[in-house]
Every structure is written in structure tokens, then in C-alpha cells.
C-alpha positions as CSV (number, residue, x, y, z in Angstrom):
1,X,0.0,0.0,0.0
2,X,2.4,2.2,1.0
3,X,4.8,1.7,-2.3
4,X,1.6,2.4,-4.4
5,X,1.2,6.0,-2.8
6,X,4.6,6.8,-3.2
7,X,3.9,5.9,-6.9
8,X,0.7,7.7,-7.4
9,X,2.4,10.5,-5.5
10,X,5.5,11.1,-8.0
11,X,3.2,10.4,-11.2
12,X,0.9,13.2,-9.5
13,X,4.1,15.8,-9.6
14,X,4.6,15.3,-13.2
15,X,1.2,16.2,-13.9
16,X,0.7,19.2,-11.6
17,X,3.8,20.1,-13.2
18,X,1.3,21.5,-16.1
19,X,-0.1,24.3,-14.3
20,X,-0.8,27.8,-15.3
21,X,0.6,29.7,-12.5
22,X,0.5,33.6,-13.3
23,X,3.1,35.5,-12.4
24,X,4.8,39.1,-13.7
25,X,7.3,41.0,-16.4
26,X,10.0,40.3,-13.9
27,X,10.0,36.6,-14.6
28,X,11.3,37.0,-18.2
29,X,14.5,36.7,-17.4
30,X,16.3,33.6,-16.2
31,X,14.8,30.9,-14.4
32,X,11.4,32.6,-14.3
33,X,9.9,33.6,-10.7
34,X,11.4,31.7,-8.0
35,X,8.7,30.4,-5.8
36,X,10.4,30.0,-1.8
37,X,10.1,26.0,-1.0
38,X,8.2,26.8,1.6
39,X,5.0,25.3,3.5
40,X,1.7,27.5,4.7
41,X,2.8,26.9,7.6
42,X,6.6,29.2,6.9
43,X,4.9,31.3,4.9
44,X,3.0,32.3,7.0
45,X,6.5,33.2,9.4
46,X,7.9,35.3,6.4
47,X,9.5,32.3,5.3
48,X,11.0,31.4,8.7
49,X,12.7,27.5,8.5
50,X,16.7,27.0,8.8
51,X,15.9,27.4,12.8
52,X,12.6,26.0,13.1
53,X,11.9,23.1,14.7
54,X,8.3,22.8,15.2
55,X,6.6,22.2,18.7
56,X,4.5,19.4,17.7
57,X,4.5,16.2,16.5
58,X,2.4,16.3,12.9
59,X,4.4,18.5,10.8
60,X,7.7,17.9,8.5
61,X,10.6,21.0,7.7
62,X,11.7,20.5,4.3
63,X,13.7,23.7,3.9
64,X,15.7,22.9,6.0
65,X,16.0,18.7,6.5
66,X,17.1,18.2,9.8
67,X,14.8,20.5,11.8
68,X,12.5,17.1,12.3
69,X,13.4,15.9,15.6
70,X,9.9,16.2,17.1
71,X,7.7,14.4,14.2
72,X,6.4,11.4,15.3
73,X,3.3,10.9,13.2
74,X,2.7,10.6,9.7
75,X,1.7,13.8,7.9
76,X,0.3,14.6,4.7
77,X,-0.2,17.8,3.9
78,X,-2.1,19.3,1.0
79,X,-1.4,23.5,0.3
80,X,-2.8,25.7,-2.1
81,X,-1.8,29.5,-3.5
82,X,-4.2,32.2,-5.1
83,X,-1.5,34.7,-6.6
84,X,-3.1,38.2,-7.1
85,X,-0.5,40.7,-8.9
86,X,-1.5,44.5,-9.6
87,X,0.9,46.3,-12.1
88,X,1.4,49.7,-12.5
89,X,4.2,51.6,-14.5
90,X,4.9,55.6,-15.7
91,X,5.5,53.7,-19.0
92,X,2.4,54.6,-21.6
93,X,0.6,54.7,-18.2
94,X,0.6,50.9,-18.2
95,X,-1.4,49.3,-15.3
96,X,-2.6,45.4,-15.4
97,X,-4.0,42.9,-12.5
98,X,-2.9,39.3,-13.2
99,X,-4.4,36.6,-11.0
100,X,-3.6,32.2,-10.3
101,X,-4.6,30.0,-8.4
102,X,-2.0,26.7,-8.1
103,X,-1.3,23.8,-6.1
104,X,1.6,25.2,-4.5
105,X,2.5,22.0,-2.2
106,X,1.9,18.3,-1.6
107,X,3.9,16.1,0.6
108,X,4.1,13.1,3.2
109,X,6.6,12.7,6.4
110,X,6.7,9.6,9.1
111,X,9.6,8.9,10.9
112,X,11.3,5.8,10.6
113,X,13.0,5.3,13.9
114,X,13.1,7.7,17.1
115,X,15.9,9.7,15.4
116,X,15.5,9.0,11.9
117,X,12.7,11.2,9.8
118,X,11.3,11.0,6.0
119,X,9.3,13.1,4.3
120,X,8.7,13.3,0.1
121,X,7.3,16.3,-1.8
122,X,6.2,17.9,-4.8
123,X,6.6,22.1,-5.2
124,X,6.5,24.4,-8.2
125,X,9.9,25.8,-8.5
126,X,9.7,28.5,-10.6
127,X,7.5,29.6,-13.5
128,X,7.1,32.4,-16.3
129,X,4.2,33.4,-18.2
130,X,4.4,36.9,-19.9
131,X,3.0,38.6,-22.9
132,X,4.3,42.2,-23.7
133,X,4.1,44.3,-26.7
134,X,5.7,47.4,-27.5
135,X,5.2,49.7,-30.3
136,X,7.0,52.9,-31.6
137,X,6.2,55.0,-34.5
138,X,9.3,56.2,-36.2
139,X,10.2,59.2,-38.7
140,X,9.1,57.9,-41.8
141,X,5.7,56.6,-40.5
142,X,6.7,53.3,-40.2
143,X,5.5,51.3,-37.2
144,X,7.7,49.0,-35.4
145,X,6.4,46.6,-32.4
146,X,8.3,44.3,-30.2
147,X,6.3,41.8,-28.7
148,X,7.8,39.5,-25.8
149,X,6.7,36.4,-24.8
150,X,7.6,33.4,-22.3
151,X,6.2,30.5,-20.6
152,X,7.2,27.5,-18.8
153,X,7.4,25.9,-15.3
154,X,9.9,24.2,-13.7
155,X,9.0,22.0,-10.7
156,X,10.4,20.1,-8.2
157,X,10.1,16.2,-6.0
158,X,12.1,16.3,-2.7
159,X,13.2,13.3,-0.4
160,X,14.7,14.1,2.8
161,X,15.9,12.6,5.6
162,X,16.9,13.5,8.9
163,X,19.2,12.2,11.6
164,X,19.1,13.1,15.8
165,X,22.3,12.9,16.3
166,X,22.0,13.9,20.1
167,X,19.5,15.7,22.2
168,X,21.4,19.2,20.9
169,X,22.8,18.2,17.2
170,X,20.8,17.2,14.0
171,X,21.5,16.8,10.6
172,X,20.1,16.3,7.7
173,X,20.1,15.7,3.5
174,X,17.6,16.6,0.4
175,X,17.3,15.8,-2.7
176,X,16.3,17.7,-5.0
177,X,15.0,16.8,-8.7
178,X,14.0,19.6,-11.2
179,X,12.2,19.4,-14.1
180,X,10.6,21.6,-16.3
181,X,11.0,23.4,-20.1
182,X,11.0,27.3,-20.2
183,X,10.5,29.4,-23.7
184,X,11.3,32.9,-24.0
185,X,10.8,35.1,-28.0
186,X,11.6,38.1,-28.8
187,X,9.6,39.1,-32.1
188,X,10.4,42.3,-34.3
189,X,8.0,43.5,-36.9
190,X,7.9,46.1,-39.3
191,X,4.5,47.4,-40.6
192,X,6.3,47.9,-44.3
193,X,7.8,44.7,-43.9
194,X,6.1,41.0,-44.5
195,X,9.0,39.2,-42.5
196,X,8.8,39.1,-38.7
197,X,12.7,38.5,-37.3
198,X,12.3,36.1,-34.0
199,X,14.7,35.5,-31.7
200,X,14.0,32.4,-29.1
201,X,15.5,30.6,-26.6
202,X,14.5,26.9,-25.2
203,X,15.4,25.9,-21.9
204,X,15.2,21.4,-20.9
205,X,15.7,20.8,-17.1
206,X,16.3,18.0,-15.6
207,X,18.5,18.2,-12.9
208,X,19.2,17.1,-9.3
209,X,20.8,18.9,-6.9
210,X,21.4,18.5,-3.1
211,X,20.5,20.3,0.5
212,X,22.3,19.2,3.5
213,X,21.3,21.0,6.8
214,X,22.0,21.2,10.2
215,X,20.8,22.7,13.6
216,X,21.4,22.9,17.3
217,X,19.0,22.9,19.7
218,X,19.5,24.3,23.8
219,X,17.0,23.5,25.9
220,X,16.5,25.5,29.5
221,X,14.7,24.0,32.7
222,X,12.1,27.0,32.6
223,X,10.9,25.6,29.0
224,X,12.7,28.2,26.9
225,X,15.3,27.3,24.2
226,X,17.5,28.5,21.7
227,X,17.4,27.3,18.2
228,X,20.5,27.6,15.4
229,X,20.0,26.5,12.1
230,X,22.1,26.4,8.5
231,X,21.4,24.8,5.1
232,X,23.1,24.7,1.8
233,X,22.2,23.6,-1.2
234,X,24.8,23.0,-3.9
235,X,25.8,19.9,-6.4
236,X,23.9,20.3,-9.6
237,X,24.3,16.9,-11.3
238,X,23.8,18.1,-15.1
239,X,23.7,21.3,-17.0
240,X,20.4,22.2,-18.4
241,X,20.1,22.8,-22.2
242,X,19.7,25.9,-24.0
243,X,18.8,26.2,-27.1
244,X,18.8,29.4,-28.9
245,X,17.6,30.2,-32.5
246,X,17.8,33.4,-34.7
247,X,14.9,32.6,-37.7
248,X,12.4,35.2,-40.2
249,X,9.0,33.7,-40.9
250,X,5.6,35.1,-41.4
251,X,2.0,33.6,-39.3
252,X,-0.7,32.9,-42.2
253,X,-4.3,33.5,-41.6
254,X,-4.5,30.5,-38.8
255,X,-1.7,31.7,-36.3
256,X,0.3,29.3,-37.8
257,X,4.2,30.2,-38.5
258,X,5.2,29.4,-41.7
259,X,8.2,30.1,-44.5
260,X,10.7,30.0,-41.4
261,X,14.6,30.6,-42.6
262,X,16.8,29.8,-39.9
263,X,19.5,32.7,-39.4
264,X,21.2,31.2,-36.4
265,X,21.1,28.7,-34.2
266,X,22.9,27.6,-31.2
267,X,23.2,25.2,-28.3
268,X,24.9,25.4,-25.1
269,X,24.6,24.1,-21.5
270,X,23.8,26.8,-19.0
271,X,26.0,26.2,-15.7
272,X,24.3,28.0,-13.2
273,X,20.3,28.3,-13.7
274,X,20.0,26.4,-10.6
275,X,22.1,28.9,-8.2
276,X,23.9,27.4,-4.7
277,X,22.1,28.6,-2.2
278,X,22.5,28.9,1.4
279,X,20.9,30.4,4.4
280,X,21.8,30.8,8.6
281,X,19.4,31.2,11.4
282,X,18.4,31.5,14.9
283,X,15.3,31.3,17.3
284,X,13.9,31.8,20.5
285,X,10.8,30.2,22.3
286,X,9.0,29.0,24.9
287,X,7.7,25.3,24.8
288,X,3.9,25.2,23.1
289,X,3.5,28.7,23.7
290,X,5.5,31.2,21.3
291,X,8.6,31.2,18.8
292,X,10.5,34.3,17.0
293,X,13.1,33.8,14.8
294,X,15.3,35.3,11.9
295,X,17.1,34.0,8.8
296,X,19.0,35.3,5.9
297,X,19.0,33.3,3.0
298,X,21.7,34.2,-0.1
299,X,21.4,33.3,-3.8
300,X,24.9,33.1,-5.8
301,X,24.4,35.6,-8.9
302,X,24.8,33.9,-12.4
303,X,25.6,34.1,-16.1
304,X,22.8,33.6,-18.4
305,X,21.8,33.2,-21.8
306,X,18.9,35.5,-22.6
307,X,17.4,35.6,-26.5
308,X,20.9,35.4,-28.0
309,X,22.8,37.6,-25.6
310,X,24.3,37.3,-21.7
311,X,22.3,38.2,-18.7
312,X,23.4,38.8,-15.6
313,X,21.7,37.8,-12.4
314,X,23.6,39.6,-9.5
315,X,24.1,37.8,-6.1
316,X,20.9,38.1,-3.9
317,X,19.3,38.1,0.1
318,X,16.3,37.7,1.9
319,X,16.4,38.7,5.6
320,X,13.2,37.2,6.8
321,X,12.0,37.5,10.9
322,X,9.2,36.0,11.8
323,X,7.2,33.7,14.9
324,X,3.9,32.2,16.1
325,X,1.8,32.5,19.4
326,X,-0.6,29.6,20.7
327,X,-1.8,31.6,23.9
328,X,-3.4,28.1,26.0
329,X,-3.5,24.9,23.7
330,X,-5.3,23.2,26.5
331,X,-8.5,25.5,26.4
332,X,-11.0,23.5,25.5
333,X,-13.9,26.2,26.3
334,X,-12.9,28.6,24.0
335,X,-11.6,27.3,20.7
336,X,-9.7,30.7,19.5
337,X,-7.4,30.2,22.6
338,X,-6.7,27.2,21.2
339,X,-5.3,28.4,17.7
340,X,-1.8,28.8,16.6
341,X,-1.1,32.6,15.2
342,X,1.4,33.2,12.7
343,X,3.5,36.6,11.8
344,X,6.6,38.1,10.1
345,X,8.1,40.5,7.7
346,X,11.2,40.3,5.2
347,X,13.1,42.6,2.7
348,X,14.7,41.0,-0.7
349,X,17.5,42.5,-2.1
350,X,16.9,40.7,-5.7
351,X,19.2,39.9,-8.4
352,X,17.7,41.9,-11.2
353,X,18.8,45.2,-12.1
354,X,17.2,46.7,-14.5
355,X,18.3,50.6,-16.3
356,X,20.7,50.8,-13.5
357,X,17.9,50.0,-11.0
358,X,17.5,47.2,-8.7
359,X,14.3,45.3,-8.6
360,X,13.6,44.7,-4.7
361,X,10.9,43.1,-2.8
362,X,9.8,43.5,0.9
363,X,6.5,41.9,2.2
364,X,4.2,41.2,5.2
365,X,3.0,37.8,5.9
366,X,0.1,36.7,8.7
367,X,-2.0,33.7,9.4
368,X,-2.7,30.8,11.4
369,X,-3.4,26.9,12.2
370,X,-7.1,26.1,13.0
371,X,-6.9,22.8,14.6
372,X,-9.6,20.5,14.2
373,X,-11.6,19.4,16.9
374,X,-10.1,16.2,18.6
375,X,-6.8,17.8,17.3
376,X,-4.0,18.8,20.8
377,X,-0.6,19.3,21.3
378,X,0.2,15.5,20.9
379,X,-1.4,15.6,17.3
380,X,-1.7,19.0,16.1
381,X,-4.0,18.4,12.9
382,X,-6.2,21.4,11.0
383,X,-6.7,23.9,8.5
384,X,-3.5,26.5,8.0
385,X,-4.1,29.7,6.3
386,X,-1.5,32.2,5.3
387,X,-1.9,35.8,4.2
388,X,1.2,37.7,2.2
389,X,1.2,41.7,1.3
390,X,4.1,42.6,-0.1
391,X,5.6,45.3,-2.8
392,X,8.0,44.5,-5.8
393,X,9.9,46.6,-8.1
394,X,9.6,50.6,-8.8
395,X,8.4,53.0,-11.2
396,X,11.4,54.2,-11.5
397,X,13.0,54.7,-15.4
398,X,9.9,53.6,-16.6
399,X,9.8,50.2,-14.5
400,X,7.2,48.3,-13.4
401,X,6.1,48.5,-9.8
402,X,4.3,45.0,-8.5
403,X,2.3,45.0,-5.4
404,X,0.8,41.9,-4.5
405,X,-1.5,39.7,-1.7
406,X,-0.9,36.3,-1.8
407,X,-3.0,33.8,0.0
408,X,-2.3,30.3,1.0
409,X,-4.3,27.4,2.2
410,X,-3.6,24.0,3.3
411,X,-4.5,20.8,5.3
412,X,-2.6,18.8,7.4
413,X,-3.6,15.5,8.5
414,X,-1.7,13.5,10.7
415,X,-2.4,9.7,12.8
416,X,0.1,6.8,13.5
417,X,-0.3,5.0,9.9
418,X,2.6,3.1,9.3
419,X,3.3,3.3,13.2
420,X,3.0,-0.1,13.8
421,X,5.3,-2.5,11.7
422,X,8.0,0.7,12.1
423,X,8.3,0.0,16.3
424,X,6.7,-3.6,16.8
């Protein structure tokens, strides 16, 4: 039974994989829009993970792999996002709203031994989907139009493991396994001309890379402890393809692109698309009753190949801070007293820059963990919700400024399957 699930669970990622998931003119370039591997229930903490170990017993840390030592059922967890983007620019006065809803998460933990955790899950990595036209009318009365467009996904199944070293030390390992195709083109067009010159560029992934974490854990008599935390993630195992092609061609009545003459044409292997990664943290909290903590997470900047010409992704940061509240989880009488409440903030210094101008991102994030109603401390099941406001970009030089509210749902169910065979 359990081998049958696992099955049904990978063949599931490949077709979620096809989603539409909406996004904005920023994720033209590179990768697309990187989507943070976290759960409703980070989100929710601004993204808070490398030194989060969770008080309860039902939920699995895949950010950061060997921040498990408390899981002792078997979760499942089901998550869903509802993406609404507002765009605004000084450019032609441009203004747009662009809106998605996606799975965003699916995954299943149990531990296999008092020290030793598993969990294996599907996420959207990143995705693009853009359609931009720009026209110009020039001296002669000739009209010229650029039209930009780009689509693709690239998602990603993790297995992780973690180990309890001792009370204090953990470690831990994920992999990861990307796959995906992105397609960017670049169209010119001339009103006196029949011809329209395209200029495209194919990305395959299929790649696996690696996370190893670790964290320490002091605990104090008077239920406080501290909480360090660090992760890296490095080792790609294969160089996506690129494919790039210069061609002229016309579209017939149908859409359809016919009389193509290839210009030029090219194939390389892009190094970096997947950047290494790491990130450090810290936390403080008392035992079932409240958690803050802070991160910063860095991105390695990168070469890459961009309709025909180099792009340059500058190395990026996230400082993220972030906690929850669960004023009396033994209430009984009054249910609110009984849920978990969620916060935090972060700034994003990105790794666009754009006409000399960096494209930033800062955000708000709230929510919470409705339990359901036999759920307690011992098996923390329910309903987490997540709320994220944030700004992105700038009007500036005729950019486009992106404000956002994202909102996140998912379930978590938890019981002892598998308990039995693992400990008899």
C-alpha cells in the first residue's frame, strides 16, 4: 500500500507540473519567478525555516532537512496559493492585475526510527508566463512593435531525511529533482515589412541537486530554548540545455508560422540556472506557547543566456524575521485560545537590475493553524491559512512596480499509519 502511494504521488508531480501559475514581467528573465520551497505553515512566518523546529509532533521541515526531531506521526499535507498581482508603471501609463490559483505543495513525512525522519514532496519551483508588446512609430511613419513572450514551469520532487544525532545536534540531507522546459521570444516587426525576425531561446531541465542542513537545539529548565540553524544547497548533477535560434518567418491566416529561414542557431549548457544557495538562522521560544526567529538566505548571482545575448543575475538576500503565538493549547472552552497565530516581515534584495535600478521586494506575511476538533498538542492536525502583502519593483525609469497579496491554504492531517510494523 504504502509503495503504491509513493507511486501515485511522483506520477501526481509530473502532472501538476502543467499548471498555469500567473506571475509578472520580472519573470522573463532567467529561471522565471522563484517560488520559496516553503510550506503554509513558513509562509506564513515570512519564510521562517533553517531554525525552526516545530513544537508538535504532525508537521515535517523540508527547507531545512534536519529540523524534524519532534515528528512522530505521519503527515500529509495538502497546500494551495491564489496569486493576485497588480501592475502599474509611468511607462504609456501601463497598469494590469494578473491573478492564479495553483497547487503550491503536496507532501508526506513519518519517521522511521526515534531519530531517523522522512518526508517526500512535490513544489512548483519557478514559472514564467508573460505577454508584452511594445510599439514605436518612427520618422518615416513606419511602425515597429516588439512583442515579448515566455512561458514554462519548472518544478520540483524532494526526499529528505533527517538524523538526531543527540539531544542538541541534527543533521540532515535533500534531494532535489528539477524538471521543467522554459520558452522565452523576442519578435520584431515592421508594418512595411512582410517578415517578422524572432529571436527564441528553449530551456530542458532536468537536474538534481542536493541540501544538506543542520541545527542545534539548547534546551533550558524554565521551557525556553534557543534554536540555530544552516542549510546549503549545492551539487547540480547536469547542465540544463539551452537552445537558442535566430529565424524570419511570417503567421498565415491561422496563427500558424510558416516560411521559417533559420539565421542562427545555437546550443549550449547553462551552468548556473540552478544557483547554490545557502541560508543561517536563529530562534527563540517558549515550549507550546510562542517562537521568533530570523534568517538570511543568499542566492549566488549567475551568467545567463537571454534571446541570443548574456544576462546577468547579481548575487541576492532575503532577511526574513518571523514567529507564532498559541496563547493556552489546553482550552477546551474557547476554541480561539486554542489556535496557533502566525506573523513576520522580510526585505529582498533581488538579483535583477534593470536601467541601473535594482528590482527589490519587501512583504508582510500573517496567518494561522485552525486545529480540528479532537486535534491537541500531541497531534496538532487542521486547516493552515497564510496571508502575504508585499511590494516588488519601482516605477522608477519607466519600470514596473508590482504590489501583491498572496493567500495560502492547506490541510494537514496526521495519525500513526505506518506506526505499527515501524516500532513492533
Amino acid at each position: 500500500m504504502r509503495k503504491i502511494f509513493i507511486l501515485s504521488f511522483i506520477t501526481a508531480g509530473f502532472f501538476l507540473h502543467a499548471q498555469n501559475i500567473g506571475n509578472s514581467p520580472y519573470a522573463a528573465y532567467g529561471i522565471g519567478d522563484v517560488k520559496y520551497d516553503n510550506t503554509v505553515e513558513n509562509s506564513a512566518m515570512a519564510g521562517i525555516s533553517t531554525a525552526y523546529i516545530t513544537d508538535f509532533t504532525s508537521s515535517f521541515n523540508f527547507k531545512n532537512p534536519a529540523a524534524n526531531e519532534n515528528l512522530q506521526l505521519t503527515s500529509i499535507k495538502i497546500e494551495a496559493t491564489n496569486e493576485n498581482n497588480y501592475f502599474s508603471s509611468n511607462f504609456n501609463n501601463y497598469k494590469d492585475n494578473k491573478h492564479s490559483t495553483y497547487l503550491s505543495n503536496i507532501s508526506i513525512a513519518f519517521p522511521l526510527s526515534n531519530k531517523v525522519k522522512f518526508g517526500l514532496g512535490y513544489q512548483p519551483y519557478s514559472s514564467k508566463r508573460y505577454d508584452v508588446l511594445v510599439s514605436e512609430t518612427l520618422a518615416d511613419g513606419t511602425v515597429k512593435a516588439n512583442r515579448y513572450r515566455g512561458e514554462g514551469t519548472v518544478s520540483t520532487v524532494q526526499a529528505a531525511v533527517s538524523y538526531q544525532i543527540s539531544p542538541e545536534f541534527a543533521l540532515g540531507l535533500r534531494t532535489n529533482y528539477y524538471f521543467g522546459n522554459l520558452h522565452d521570444i523576442d519578435e520584431l516587426a515592421y508594418s512595411n515589412a512582410e517578415l517578422i525576425n524572432g529571436y527564441e531561446t528553449r530551456n530542458e531541465i532536468a537536474n538534481f541537486n542536493f541540501t544538506a542542513g543542520t541545527t542545534y537545539q539548547k534546551k533550558y529548565s524554565n521551557d525556553r530554548k534557543m534554536t540555530l540553524g544552516a542549510t546549503a544547497t549545492f551539487g547540480n548533477t547536469s547542465n540544463p540545455q539551452s537552445y537558442y535560434t535566430n529565424s524570419t518567418y511570417f503567421y498565415n491566416g491561422n496563427g500558424v508560422k510558416v516560411n521559417e529561414s533559420i539565421v542562427d542557431q545555437v546550443e549550449t549548457k547553462q551552468d548556473n540556472l540552478l544557483p547554490v544557495e545557502f541560508s543561517l538562522g536563529a530562534g527563540f521560544g517558549h515550549t507550546a506557547r510562542w517562537f521568533v526567529g530570523t534568517q538570511v538566505d543568499y542566492r549566488k548571482g549567475e551568467d545567463l543566456q537571454f534571446l541570443g545575448h548574456k544576462a546577468q543575475y547579481k548575487d541576492s538576500y532575503r532577511v526574513s524575521a518571523g514567529g507564532w503565538i498559541l496563547p493556552d493549547a489546553n482550552n477546551f472552552r474557547n476554541y480561539f485560545q486554542r489556535v496557533v497565530y502566525r506573523y513576520g516581515a522580510y526585505y529582498e534584495k533581488g538579483n535583477l537590475s534593470i536601467n541601473n535600478t535594482d528590482i527589490n521586494e519587501f512583504g508582510i506575511t500573517l496567518g494561522a493553524k485552525f486545529p480540528f476538533k479532537n486535534a491537541s498538542l500531541n497531534r496538532m492536525t487542521g486547516l493552515d491559512v497564510a496571508i502575504e502583502l508585499g511590494k516588488r519593483g519601482t516605477k522608477d525609469n519607466n519600470l514596473v512596480n508590482q504590489n501583491f497579496i498572496n493567500l495560502k491554504i492547506g490541510f494537514n492531517f496526521a495519525d500513526k499509519w505506518f506506526m505499527k510494523r515501524l516500532y513492533n
